[in-house]
Every structure is written in structure tokens, then in C-alpha cells.
Residue frames relative to the residue before (quaternion, step in Angstrom):
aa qw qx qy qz dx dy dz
X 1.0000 0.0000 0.0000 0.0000 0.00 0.00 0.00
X 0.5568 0.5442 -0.3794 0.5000 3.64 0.92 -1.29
X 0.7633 0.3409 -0.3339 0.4356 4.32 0.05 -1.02
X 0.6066 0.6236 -0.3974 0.2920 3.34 0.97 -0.92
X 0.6454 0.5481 -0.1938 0.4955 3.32 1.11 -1.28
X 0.7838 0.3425 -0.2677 0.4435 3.46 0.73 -1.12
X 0.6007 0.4008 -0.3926 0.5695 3.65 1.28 0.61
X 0.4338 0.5279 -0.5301 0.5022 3.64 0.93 1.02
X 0.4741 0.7292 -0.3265 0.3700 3.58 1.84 -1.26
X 0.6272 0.6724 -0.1738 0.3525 2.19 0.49 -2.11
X 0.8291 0.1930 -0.2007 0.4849 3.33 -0.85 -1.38
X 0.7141 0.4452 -0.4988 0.2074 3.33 -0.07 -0.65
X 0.7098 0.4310 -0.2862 0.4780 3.54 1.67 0.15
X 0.4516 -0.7928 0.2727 0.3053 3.19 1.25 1.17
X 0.8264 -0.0232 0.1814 0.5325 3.71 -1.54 -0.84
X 0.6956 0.3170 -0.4101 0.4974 3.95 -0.20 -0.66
X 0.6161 0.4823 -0.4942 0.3790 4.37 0.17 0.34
X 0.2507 0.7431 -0.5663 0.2536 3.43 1.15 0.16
X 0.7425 0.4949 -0.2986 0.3387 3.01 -0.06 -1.61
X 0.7067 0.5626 -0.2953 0.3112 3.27 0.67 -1.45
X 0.6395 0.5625 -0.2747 0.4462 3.32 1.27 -1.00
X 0.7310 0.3662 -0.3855 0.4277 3.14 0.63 -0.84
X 0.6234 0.6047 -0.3403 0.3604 4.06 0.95 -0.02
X 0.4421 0.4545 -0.3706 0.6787 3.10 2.25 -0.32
X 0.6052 0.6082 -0.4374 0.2692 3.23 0.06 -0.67
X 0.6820 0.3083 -0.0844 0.6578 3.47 0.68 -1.81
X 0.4295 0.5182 -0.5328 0.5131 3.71 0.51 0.43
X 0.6342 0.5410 -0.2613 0.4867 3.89 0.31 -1.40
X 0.6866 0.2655 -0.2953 0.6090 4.09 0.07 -1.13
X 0.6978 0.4019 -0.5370 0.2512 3.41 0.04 -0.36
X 0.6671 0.4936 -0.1623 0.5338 3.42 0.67 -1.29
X 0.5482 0.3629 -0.3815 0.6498 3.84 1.04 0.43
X 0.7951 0.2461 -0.3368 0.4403 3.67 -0.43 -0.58
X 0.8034 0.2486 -0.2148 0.4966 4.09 1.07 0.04
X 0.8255 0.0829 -0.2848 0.4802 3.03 0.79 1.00
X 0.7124 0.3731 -0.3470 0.4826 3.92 0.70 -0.30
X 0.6310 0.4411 -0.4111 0.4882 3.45 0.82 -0.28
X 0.3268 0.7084 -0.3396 0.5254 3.84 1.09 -0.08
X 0.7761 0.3545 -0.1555 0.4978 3.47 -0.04 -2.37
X 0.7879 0.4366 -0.2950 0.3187 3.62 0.65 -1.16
X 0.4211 0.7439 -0.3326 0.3983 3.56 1.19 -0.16
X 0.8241 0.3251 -0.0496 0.4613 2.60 0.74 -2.47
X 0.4963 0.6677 -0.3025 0.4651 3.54 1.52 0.37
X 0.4871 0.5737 -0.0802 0.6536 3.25 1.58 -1.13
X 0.7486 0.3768 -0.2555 0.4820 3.52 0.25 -0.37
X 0.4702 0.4947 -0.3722 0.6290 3.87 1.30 -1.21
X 0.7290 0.5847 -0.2316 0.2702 3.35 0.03 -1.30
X 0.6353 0.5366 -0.0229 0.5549 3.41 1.22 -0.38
X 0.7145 0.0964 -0.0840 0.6879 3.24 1.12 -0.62
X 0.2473 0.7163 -0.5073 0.4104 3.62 0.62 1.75
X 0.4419 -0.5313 0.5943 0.4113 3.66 -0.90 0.26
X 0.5883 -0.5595 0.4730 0.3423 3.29 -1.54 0.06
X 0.6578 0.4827 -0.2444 0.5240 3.67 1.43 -0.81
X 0.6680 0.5528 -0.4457 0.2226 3.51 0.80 -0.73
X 0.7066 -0.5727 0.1860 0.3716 3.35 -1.45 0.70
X 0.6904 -0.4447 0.3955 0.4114 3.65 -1.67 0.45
X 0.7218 0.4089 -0.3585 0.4281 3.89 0.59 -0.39
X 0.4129 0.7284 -0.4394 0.3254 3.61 1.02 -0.24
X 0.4712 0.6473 -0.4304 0.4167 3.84 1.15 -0.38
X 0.7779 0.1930 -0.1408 0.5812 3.69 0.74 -0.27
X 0.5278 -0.5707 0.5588 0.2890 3.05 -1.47 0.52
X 0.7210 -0.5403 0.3022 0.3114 3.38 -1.32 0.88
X 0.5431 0.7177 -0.2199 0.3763 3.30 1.28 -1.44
X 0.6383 0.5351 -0.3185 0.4526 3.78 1.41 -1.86
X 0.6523 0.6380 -0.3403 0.2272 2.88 0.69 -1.26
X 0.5247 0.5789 -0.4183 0.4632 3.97 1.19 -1.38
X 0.5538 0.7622 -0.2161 0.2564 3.17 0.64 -1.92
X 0.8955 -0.0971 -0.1206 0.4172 3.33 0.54 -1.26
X 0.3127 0.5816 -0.6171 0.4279 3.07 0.86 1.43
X 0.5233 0.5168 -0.4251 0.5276 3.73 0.86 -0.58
X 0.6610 0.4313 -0.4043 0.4622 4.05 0.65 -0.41
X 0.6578 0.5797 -0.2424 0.4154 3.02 0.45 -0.84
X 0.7282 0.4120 -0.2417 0.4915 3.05 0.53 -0.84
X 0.8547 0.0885 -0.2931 0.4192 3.70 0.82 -0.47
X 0.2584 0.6732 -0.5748 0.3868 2.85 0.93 1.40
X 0.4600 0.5614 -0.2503 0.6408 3.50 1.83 -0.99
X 0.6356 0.3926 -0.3472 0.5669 3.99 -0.27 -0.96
X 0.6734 0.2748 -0.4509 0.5174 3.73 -0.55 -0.75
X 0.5491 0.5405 -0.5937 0.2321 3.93 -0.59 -0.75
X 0.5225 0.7573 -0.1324 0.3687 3.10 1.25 -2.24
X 0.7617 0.4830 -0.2502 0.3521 3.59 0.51 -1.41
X 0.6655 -0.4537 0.5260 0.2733 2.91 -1.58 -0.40
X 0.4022 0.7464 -0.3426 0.4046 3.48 1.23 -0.37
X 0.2941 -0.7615 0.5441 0.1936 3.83 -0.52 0.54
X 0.6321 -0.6527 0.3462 0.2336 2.76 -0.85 1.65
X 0.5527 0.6395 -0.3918 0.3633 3.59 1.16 -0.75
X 0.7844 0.3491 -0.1907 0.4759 3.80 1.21 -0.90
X 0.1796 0.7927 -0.3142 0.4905 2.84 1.76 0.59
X 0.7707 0.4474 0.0261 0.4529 2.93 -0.09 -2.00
X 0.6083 0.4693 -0.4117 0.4901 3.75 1.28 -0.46
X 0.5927 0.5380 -0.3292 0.5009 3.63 0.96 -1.06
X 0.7244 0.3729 -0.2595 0.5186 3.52 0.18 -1.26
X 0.5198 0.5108 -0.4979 0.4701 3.95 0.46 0.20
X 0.7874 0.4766 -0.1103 0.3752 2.81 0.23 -1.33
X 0.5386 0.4945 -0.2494 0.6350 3.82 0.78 -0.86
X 0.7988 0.3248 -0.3071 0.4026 3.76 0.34 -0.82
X 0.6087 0.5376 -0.2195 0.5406 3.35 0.97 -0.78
X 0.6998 0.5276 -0.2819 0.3905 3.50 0.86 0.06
X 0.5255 0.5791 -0.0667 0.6198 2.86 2.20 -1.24
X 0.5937 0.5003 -0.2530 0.5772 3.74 0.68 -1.21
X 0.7366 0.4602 -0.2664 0.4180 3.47 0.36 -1.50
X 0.6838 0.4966 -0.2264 0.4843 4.12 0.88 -0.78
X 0.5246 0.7215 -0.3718 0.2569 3.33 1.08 -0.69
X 0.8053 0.3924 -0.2199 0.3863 3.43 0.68 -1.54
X 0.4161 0.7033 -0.3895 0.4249 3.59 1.63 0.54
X 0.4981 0.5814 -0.2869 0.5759 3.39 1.67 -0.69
X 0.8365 0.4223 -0.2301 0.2628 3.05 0.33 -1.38
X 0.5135 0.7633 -0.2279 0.3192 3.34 1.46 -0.77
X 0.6964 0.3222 -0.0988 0.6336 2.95 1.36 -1.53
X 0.1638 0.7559 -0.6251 0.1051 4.28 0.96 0.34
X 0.8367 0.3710 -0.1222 0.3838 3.19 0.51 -2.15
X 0.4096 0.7243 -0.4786 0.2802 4.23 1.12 0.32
């Protein structure tokens, strides 16, 4: 959702958002290869040493959870702002592309 939106940015600011994209872009690997691929590991690991019954949120520690409602939420607040959607769209690049980028680590380990 986070890239989807921030490619609506995008285009709707034609040829001169290149750049920006490509700073969300390299914003995304960055903020994947030092820090969500990290969380998703150390998730993967909790995740692994679960009961078989325990509950479907137990994959994270209570703590993540605050965490990303506090994103969320000013990810919401910033919409709200004055800020131009165009630097927007770097954050939301990035944040998504970081997420998107961590995902198939979950998935690898589905069938363990």
C-alpha cells in the first residue's frame, strides 16, 4: 500500500520525480539490508521457538507492536500536513520497499 500510493505521487508529478524515486528507492535497500531484514530474522527466530497453539500475534514482541502503530499513525499525521506529497512518496518508497523487500524472508521459512 505504502509504494502503491507513493507511485500515485509519483506520477502525478511527472518526469522531474525521478530523482525522488530513485532516493526512495535506495532509501528502501537501505533501510532493508540495516534494519528490517534484522527485525525479520529476529522474528523468524521468536517464531520458531513458539508452541504450536500459541497465538498468531506472538511472532513479535509486544513492544513491536506500539512501534508500528506509532508508524502508522504518523504516516497518517504527515498525509494531514503541509509537506508535499512529492517528499512523501520518498518516505513511503522507502518504508515500502523495505517491507516488500523483508517479506520473502517470512516466506521462505512458511513450510519449517
Amino acid at each position: 500500500m505504502l509504494c502503491v500510493r507513493a507511485a500515485e505521487w509519483y506520477l502525478s508529478a511527472g518526469l522531474g520525480a525521478v530523482p525522488w524515486e530513485l532516493v526512495g528507492l535506495t532509501g528502501g535497500v537501505i533501510i532493508y539490508r540495516f534494519k528490517f531484514a534484522w527485525i525479520a530474522d529476529r522474528n523468524i527466530k521468536r517464531i520458531r521457538r513458539l508452541r504450536e497453539r500459541e497465538s498468531i500475534l506472538a511472532f513479535q514482541p509486544p513492544a513491536m507492536y506500539v512501534v508500528i502503530a506509532c508508524m502508522m499513525g504518523l504516516g497518517i499525521a504527515l498525509r494531514h500536513t503541509a509537506i508535499p506529497r512529492l517528499y512523501l512518496a520518498v518516505v513511503y518508497t522507502g518504508v515500502g520497499l523495505g517491507l516488500l523487500l523483508a517479506s520473502p524472508r517470512y516466506i521462505r521459512h512458511m513450510g519449517d
